[in-house]
MIDOSE-1310 file (N, C-alpha, C; in nm, 2 decimals, decimal comma, always signed):
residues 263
xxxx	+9,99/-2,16/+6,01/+9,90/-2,11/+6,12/+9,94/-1,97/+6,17; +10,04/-1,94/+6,10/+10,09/-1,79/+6,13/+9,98/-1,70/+6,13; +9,93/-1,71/+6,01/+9,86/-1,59/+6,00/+9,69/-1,62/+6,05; +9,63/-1,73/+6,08/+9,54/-1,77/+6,19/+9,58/-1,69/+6,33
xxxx	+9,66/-1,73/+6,37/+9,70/-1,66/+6,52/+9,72/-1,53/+6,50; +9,80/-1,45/+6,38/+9,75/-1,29/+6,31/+9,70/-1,25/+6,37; +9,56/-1,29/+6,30/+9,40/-1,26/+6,25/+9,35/-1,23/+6,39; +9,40/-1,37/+6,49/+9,31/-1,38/+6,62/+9,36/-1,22/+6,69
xxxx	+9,49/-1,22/+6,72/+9,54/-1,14/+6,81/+9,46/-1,00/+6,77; +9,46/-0,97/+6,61/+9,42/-0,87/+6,53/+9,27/-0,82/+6,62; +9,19/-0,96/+6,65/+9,06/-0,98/+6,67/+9,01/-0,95/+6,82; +9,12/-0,99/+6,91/+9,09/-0,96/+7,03/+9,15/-0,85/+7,07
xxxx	+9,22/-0,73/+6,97/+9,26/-0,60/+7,00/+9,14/-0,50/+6,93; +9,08/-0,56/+6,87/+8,98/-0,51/+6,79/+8,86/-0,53/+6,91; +8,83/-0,65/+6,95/+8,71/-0,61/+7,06/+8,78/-0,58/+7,18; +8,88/-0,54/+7,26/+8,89/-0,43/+7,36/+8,84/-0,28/+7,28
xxxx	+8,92/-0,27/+7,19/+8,86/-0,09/+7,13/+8,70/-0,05/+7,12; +8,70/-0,20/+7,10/+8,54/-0,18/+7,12/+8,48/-0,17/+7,22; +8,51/-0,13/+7,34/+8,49/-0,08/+7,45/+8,39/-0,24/+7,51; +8,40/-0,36/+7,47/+8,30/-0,45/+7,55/+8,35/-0,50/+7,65
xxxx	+8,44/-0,42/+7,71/+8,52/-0,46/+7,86/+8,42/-0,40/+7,98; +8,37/-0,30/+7,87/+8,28/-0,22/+7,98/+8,16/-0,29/+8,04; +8,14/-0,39/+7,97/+8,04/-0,49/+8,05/+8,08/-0,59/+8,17; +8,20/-0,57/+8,17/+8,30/-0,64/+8,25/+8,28/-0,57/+8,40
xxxx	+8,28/-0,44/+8,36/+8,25/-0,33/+8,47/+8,14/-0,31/+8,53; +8,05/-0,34/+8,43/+7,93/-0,32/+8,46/+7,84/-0,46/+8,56; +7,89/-0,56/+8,51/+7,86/-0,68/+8,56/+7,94/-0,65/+8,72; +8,07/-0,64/+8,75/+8,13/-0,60/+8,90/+8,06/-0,49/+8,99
xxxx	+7,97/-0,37/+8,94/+7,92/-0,29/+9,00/+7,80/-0,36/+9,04; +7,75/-0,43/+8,97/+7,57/-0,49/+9,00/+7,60/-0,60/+9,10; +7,73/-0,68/+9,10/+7,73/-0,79/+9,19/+7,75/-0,73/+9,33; +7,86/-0,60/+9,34/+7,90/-0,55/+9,43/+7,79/-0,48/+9,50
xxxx	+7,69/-0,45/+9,46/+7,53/-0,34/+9,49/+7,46/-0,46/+9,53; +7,45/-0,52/+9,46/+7,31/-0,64/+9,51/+7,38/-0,76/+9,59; +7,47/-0,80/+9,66/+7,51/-0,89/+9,72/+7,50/-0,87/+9,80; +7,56/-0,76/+9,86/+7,54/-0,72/+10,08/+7,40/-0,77/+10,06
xxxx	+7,32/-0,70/+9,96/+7,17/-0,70/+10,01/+7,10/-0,80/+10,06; +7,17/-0,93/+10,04/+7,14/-1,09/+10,04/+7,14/-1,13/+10,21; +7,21/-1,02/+10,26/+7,21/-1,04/+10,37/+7,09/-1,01/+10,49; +7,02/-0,99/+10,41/+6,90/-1,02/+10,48/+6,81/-1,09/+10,52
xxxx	+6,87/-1,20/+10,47/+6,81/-1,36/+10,44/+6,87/-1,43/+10,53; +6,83/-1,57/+10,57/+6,92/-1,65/+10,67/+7,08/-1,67/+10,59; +7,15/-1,74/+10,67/+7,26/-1,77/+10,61/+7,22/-1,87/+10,50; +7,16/-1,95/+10,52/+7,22/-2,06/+10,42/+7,12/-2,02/+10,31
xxxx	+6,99/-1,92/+10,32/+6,93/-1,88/+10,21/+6,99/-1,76/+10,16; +7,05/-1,69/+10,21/+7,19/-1,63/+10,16/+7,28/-1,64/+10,07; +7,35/-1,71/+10,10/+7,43/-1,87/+9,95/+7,38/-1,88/+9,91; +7,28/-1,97/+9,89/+7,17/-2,02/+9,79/+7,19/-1,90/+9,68
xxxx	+7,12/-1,81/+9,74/+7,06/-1,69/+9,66/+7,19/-1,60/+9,57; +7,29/-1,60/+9,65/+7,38/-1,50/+9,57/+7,43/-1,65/+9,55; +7,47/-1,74/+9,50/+7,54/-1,83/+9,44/+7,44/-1,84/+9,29; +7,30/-1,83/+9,30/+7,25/-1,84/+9,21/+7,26/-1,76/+9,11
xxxx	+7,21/-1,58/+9,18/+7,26/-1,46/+9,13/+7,37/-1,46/+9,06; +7,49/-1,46/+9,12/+7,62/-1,45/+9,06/+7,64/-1,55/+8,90; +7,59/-1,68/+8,92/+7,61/-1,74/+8,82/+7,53/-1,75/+8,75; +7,39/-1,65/+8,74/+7,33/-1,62/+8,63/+7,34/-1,56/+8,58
xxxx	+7,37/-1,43/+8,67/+7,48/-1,27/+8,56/+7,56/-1,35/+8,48; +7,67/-1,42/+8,56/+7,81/-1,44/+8,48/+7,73/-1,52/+8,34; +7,63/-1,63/+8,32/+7,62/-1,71/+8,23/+7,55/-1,63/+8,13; +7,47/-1,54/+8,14/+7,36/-1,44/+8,06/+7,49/-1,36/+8,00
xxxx	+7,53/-1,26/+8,05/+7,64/-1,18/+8,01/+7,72/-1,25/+7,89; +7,80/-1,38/+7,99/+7,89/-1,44/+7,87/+7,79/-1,48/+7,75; +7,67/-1,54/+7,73/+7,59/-1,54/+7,61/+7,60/-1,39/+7,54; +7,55/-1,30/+7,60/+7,53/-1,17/+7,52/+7,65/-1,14/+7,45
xxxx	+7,80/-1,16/+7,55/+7,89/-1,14/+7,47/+7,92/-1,18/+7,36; +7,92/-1,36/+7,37/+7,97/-1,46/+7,30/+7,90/-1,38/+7,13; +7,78/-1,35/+7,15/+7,65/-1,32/+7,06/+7,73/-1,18/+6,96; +7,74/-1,09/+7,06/+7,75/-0,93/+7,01/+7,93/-0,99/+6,94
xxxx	+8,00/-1,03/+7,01/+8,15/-1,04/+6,94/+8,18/-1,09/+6,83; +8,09/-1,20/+6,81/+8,08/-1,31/+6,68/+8,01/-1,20/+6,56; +7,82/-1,19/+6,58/+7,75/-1,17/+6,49/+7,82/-1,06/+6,38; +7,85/-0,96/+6,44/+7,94/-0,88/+6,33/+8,08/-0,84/+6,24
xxxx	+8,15/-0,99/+6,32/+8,28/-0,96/+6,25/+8,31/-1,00/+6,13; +8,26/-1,11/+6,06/+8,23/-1,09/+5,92/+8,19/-0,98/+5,84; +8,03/-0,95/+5,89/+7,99/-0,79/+5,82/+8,07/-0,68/+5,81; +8,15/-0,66/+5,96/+8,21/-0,54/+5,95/+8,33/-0,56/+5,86
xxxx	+8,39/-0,65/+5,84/+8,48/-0,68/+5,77/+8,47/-0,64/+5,67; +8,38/-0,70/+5,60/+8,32/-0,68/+5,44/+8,26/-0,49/+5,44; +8,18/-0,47/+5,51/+8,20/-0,30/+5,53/+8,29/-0,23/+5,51; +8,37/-0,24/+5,65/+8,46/-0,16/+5,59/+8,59/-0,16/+5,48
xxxx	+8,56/-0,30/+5,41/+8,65/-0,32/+5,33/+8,80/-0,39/+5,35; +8,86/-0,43/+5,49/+8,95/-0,43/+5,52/+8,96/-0,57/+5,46; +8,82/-0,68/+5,44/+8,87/-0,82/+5,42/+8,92/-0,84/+5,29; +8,93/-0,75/+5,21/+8,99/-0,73/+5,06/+9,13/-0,73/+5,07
xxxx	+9,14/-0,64/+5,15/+9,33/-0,62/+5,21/+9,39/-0,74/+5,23; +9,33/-0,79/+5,35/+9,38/-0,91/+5,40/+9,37/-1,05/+5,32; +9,22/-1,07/+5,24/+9,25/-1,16/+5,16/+9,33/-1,18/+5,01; +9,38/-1,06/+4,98/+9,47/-1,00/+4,86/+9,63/-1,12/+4,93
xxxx	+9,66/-1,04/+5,06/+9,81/-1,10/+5,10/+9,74/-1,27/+5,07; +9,84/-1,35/+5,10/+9,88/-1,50/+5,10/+9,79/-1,58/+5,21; +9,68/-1,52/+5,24/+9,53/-1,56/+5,34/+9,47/-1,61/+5,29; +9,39/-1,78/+5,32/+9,27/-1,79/+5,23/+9,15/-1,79/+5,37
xxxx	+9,08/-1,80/+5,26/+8,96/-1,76/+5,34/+8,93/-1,87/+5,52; +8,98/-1,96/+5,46/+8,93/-2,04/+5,59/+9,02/-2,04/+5,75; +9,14/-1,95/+5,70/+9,22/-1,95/+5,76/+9,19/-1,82/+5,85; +9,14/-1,71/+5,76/+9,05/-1,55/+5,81/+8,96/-1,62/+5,91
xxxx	+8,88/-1,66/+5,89/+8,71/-1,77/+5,95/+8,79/-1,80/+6,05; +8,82/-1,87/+6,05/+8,93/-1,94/+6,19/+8,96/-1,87/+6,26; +9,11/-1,78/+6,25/+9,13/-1,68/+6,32/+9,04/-1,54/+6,37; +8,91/-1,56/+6,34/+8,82/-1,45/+6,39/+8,75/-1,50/+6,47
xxxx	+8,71/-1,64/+6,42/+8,68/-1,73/+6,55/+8,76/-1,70/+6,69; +8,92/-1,83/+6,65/+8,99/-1,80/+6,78/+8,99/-1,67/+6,87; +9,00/-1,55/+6,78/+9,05/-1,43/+6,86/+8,92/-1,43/+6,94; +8,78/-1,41/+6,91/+8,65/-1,41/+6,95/+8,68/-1,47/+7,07
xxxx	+8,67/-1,60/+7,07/+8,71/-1,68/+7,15/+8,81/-1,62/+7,29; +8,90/-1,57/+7,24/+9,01/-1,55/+7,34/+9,00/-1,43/+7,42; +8,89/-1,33/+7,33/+8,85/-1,22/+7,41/+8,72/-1,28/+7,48; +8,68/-1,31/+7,47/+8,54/-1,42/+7,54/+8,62/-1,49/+7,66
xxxx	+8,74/-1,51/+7,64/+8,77/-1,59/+7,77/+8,87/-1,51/+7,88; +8,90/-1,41/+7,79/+8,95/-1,29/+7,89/+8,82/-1,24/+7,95; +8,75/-1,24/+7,90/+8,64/-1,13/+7,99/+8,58/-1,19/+8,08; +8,55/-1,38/+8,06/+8,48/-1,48/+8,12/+8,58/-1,44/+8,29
xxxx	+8,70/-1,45/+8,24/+8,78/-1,50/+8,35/+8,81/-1,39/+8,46; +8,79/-1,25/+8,38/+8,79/-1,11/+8,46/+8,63/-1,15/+8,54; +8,51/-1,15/+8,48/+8,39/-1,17/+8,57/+8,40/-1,26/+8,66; +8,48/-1,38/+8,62/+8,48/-1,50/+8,74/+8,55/-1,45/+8,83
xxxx	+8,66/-1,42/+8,80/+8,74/-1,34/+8,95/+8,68/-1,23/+9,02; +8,62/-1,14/+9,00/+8,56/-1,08/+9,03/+8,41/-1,15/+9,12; +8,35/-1,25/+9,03/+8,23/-1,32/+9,12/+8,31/-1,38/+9,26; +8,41/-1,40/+9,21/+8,47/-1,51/+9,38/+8,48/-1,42/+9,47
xxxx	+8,52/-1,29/+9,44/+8,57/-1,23/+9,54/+8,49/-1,15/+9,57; +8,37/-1,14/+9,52/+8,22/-1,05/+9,57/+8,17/-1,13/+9,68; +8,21/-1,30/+9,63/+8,11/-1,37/+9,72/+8,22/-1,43/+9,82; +8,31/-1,47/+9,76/+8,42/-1,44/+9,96/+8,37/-1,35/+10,03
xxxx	+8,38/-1,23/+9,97/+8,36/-1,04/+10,09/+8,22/-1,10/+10,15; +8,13/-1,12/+10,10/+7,95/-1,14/+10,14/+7,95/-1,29/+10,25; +7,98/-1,37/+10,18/+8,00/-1,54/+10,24/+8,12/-1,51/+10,28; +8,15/-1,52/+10,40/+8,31/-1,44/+10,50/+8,34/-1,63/+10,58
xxxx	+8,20/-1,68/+10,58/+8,30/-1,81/+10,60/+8,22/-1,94/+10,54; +8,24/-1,89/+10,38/+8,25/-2,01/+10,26/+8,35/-2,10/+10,25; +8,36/-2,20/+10,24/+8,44/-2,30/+10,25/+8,53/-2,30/+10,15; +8,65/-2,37/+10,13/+8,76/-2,39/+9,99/+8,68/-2,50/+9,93
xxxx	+8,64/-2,54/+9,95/+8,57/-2,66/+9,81/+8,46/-2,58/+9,80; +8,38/-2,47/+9,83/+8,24/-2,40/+9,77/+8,32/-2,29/+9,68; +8,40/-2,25/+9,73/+8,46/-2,17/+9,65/+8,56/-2,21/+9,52; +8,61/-2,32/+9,53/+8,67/-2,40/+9,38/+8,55/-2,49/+9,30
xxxx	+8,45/-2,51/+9,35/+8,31/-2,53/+9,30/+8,27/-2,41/+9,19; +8,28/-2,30/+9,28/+8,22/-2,22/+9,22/+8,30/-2,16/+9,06; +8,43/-2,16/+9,12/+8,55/-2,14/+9,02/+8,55/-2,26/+8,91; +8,52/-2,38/+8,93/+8,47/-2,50/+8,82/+8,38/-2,45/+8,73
xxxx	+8,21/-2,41/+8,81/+8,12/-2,38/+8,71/+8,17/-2,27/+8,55; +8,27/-2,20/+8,58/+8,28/-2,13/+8,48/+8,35/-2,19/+8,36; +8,42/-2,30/+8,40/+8,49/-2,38/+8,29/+8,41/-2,42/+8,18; +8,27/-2,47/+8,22/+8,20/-2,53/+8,13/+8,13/-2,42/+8,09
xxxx	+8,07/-2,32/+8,17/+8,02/-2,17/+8,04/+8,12/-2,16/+7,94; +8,20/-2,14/+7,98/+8,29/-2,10/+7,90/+8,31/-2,21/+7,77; +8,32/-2,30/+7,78/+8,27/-2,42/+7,64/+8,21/-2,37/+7,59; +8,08/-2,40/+7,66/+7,90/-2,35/+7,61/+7,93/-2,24/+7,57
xxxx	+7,97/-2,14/+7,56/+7,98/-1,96/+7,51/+8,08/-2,02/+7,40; +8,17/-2,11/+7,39/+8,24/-2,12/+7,25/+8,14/-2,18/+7,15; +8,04/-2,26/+7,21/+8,01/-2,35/+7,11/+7,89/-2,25/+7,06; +7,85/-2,15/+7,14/+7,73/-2,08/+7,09/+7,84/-1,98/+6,98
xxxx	+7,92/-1,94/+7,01/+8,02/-1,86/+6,94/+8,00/-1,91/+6,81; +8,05/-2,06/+6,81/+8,06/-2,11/+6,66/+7,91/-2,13/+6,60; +7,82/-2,10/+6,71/+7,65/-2,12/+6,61/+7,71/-1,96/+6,56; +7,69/-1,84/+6,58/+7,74/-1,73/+6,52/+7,79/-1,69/+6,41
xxxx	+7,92/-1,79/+6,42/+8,01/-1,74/+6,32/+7,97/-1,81/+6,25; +7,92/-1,96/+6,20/+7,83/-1,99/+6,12/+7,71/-1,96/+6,06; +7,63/-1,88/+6,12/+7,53/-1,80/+6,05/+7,58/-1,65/+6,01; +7,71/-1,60/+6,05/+7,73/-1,50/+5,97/+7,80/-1,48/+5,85
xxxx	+7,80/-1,64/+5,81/+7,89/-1,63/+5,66/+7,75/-1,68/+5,60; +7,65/-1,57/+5,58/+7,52/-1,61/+5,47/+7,41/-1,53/+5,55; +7,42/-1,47/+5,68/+7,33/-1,39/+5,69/+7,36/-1,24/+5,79; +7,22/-1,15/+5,79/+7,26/-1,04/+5,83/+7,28/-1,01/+5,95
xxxx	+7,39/-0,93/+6,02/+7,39/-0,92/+6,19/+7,28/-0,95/+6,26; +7,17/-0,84/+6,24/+7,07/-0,87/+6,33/+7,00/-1,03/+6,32; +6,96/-1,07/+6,19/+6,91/-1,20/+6,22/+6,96/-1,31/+6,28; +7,12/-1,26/+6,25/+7,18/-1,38/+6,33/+7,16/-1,35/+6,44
xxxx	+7,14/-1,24/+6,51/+7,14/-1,25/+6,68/+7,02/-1,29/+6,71; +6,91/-1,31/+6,65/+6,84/-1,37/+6,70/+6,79/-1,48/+6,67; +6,89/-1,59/+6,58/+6,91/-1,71/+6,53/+7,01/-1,78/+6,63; +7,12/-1,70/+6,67/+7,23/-1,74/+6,73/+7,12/-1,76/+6,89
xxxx	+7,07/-1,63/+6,99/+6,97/-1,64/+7,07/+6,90/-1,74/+7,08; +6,83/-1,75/+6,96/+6,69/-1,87/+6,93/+6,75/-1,96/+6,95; +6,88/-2,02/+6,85/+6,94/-2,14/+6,89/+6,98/-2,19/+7,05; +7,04/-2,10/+7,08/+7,09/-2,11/+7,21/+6,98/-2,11/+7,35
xxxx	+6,87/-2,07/+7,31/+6,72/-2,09/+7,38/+6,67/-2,24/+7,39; +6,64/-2,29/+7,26/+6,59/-2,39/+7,24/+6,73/-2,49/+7,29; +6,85/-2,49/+7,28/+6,91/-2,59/+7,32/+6,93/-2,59/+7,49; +6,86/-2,48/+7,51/+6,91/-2,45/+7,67/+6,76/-2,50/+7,82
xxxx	+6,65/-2,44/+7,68/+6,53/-2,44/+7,80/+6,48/-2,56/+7,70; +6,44/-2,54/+7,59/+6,34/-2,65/+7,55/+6,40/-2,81/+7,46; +6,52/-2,80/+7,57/+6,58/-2,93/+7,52/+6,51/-3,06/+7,57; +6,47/-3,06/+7,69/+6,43/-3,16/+7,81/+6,27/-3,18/+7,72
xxxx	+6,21/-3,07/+7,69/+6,05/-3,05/+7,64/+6,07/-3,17/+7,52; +6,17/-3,14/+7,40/+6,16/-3,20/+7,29/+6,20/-3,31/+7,36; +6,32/-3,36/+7,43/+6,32/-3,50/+7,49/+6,18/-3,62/+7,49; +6,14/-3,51/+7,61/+5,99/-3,60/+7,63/+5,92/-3,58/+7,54
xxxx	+5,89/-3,54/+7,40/+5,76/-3,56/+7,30/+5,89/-3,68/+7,23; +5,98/-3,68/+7,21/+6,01/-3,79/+7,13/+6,03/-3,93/+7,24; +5,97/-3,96/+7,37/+5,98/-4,04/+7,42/+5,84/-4,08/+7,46; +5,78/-3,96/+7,37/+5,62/-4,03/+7,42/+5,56/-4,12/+7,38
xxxx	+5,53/-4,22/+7,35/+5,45/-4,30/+7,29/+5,30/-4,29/+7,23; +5,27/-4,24/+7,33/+5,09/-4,17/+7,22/+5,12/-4,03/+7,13; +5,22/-3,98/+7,11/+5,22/-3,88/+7,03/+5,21/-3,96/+6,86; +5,21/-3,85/+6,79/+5,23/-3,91/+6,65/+5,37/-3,91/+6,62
xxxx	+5,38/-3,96/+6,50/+5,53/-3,99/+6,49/+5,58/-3,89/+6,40; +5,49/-3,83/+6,34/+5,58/-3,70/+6,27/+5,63/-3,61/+6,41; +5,54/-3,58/+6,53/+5,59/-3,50/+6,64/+5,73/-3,54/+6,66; +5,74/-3,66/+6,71/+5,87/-3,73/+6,76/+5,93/-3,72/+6,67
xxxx	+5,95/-3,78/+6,52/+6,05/-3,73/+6,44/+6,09/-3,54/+6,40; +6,01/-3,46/+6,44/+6,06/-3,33/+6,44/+6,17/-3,31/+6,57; +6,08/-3,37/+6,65/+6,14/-3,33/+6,83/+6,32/-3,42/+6,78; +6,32/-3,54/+6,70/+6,45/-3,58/+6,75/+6,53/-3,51/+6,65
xxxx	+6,48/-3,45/+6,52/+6,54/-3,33/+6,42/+6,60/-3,27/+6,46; +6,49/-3,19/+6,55/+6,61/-3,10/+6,66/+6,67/-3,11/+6,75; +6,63/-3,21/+6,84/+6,77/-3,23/+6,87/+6,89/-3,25/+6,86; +6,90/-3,30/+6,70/+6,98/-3,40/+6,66/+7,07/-3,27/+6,65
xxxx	+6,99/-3,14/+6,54/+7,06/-3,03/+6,52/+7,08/-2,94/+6,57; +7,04/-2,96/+6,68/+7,08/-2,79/+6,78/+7,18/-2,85/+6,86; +7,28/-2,78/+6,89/+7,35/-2,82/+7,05/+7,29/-2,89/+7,16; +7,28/-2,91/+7,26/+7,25/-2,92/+7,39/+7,34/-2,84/+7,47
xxxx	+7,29/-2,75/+7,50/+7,37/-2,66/+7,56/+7,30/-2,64/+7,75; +7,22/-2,73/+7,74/+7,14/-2,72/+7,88/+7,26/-2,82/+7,90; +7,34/-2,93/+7,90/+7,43/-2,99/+7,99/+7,57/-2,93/+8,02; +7,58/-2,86/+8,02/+7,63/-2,78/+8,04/+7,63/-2,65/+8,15
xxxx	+7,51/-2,64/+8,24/+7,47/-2,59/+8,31/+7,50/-2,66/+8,42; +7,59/-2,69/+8,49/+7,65/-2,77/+8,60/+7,63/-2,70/+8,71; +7,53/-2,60/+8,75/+7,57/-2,52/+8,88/+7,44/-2,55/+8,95; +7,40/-2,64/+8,96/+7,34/-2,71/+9,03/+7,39/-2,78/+9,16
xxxx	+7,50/-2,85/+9,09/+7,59/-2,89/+9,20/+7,63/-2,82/+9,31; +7,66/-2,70/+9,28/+7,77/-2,60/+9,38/+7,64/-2,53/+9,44; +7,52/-2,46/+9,38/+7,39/-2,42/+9,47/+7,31/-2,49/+9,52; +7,26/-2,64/+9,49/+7,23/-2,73/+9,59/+7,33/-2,81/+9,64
xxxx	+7,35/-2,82/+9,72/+7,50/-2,93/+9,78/+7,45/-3,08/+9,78; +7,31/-3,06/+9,78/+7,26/-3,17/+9,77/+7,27/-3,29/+9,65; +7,33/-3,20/+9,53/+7,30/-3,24/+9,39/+7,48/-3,29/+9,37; +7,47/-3,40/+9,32/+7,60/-3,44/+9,28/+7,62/-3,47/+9,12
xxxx	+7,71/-3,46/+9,09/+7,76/-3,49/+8,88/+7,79/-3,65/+8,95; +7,75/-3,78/+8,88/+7,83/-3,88/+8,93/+7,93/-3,86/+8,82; +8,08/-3,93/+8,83/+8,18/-3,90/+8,77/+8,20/-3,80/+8,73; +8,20/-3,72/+8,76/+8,22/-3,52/+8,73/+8,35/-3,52/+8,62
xxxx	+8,47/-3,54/+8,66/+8,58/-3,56/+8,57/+8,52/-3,59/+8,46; +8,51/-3,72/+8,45/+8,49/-3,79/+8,30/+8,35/-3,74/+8,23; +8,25/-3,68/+8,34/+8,14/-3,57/+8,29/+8,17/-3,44/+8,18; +8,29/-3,40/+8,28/+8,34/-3,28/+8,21/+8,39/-3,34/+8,09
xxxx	+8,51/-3,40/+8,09/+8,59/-3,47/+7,94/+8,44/-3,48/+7,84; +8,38/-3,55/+7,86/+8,23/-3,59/+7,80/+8,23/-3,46/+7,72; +8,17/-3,33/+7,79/+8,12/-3,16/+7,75/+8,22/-3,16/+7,65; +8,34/-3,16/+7,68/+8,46/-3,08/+7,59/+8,46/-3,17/+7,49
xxxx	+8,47/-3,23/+7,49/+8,44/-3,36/+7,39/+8,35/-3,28/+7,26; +8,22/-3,33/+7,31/+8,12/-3,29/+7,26/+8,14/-3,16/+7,21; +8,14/-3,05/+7,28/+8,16/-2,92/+7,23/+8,33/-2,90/+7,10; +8,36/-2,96/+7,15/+8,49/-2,96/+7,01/+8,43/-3,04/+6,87
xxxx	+8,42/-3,12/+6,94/+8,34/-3,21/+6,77/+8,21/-3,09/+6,68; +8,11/-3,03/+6,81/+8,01/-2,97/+6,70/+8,10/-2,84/+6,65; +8,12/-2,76/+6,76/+8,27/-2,66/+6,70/+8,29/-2,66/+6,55; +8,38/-2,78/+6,57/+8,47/-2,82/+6,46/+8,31/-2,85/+6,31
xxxx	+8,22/-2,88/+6,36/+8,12/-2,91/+6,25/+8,12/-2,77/+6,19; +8,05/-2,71/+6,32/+8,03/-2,58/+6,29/+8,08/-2,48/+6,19; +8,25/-2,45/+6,21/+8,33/-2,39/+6,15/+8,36/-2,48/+6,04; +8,37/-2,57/+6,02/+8,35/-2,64/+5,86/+8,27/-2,63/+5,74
xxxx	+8,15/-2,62/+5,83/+8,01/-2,56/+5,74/+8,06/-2,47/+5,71; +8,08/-2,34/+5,80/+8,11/-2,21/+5,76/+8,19/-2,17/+5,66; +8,33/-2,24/+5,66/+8,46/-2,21/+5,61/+8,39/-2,28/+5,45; +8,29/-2,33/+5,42/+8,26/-2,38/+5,32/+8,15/-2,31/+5,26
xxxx	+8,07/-2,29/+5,33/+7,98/-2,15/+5,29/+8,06/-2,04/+5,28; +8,13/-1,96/+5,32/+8,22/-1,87/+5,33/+8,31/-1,87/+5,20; +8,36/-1,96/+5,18/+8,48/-2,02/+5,04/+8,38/-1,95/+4,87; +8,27/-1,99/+4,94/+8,16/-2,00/+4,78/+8,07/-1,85/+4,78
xxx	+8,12/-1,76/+4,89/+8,09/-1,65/+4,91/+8,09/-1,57/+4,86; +7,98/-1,42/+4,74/+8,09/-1,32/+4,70/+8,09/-1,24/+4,85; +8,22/-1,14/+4,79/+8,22/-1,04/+4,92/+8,28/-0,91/+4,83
């Protein structure tokens, strides 16, 4: 696993030079500008509103990144020639795959964790008397993006061992669309009963093969208070669960498409 962990470190020094920290910055300037502004609102539509804000930046963002970090590191690889070098030394291929994952991954969660610190403390300064359980609520929701941004990661890195940057981004996008907004849609045509049954059997196709990445979206709880996860713990365990098992599908497929690859 030596050279897995390599690869990663290799990977996450490679996307800081790539300057995508700067979205890091960019995301802290926009929260910092538009949050006083909230204060024009009653108090508790106030919260509402920048609790909403804040965790839609942070969840949008982490997708774009998860998206931009993944889609090209295979290509560039193969570009600029460097994966010849590295696959020459005592590397095989699935062990490169992996480690471009992890690193991905690890710079995805450096930057998750720079924006979440940053959200708490936009919305302490604005919300001056938010409570400690609204505010470790809020610190929760990013755990499970942060899954959800790996597991969209490994749609990624699976479509880029067999297709071009651009289409994967908007394969990786697409995917991550349909498992986000039109998962509930396909639900109910495969629960309809007067539909036809080719409908329903497409609707449960896809679900079967897209993520669900709409469960994952837990910030419901922390912007309506009214909304509760029953068993939240064992909810969560559930996500991670889930999200490691398709993961692990994910990068299997790949590392096997990838293996049978020329480059």
């Amino acid at each position: 696993m030596h050279a897995v962990f390599a690869i990663a470190r290799t990977t996450i020094g490679e996307a800081i030079r790539r300057r995508v920290l700067l979205v890091i910055l960019l995301i802290a300037l926009l929260l910092l500008v538009v949050a006083p502004g909230m204060n024009v609102l009653t108090a508790r539509q106030s919260q509402t509103v920048l609790t909403s804000l804040i965790l839609g930046v942070l969840q949008l963002s982490s997708a774009v990144i998860a998206i931009v970090l993944t889609v090209y590191m295979l290509p560039n690889e193969v570009e600029r020639r460097t994966i010849y070098t590295i696959l020459s030394k005592p590397v095989l291929r699935w062990q490169f795959l992996l480690g471009k994952y992890l690193g991905a991954v690890g710079a995805l969660g450096l930057m998750m964790a720079m924006m979440t610190g940053t959200m708490i403390l936009v919305f302490a300064l604005v919300q001056r008397g938010a409570s400690t359980d609204l505010l470790t609520g809020l610190a929760r929701v990013p755990i499970m993006f942060f899954v959800q941004m790996c597991l969209l990661a490994a749609v990624a890195v699976f479509f880029s061992t067999f297709v071009q940057p651009v289409v994967n981004f908007f394969l990786s996008g697409g995917v991550y669309l349909v498992g986000t907004v039109f998962g509930s849609l396909f639900s109910t045509i495969s629960e309809n009963q007067n539909l036809p049954m080719v409908a329903k059997i497409g609707s449960n196709l896809i679900m079967w093969l897209v993520p669900n990445f709409a469960q994952y979206n837990v910030q419901n709880s922390v912007i309506n208070q009214g909304s509760v996860i029953v068993s939240e713990q064992v909810y969560y365990a559930q996500m991670v669960i889930y999200g490691i098992v398709y993961i692990s599908i994910l990068l299997l497929a790949g590392m096997l498409i990838f293996d049978r690859r020329e480059v």
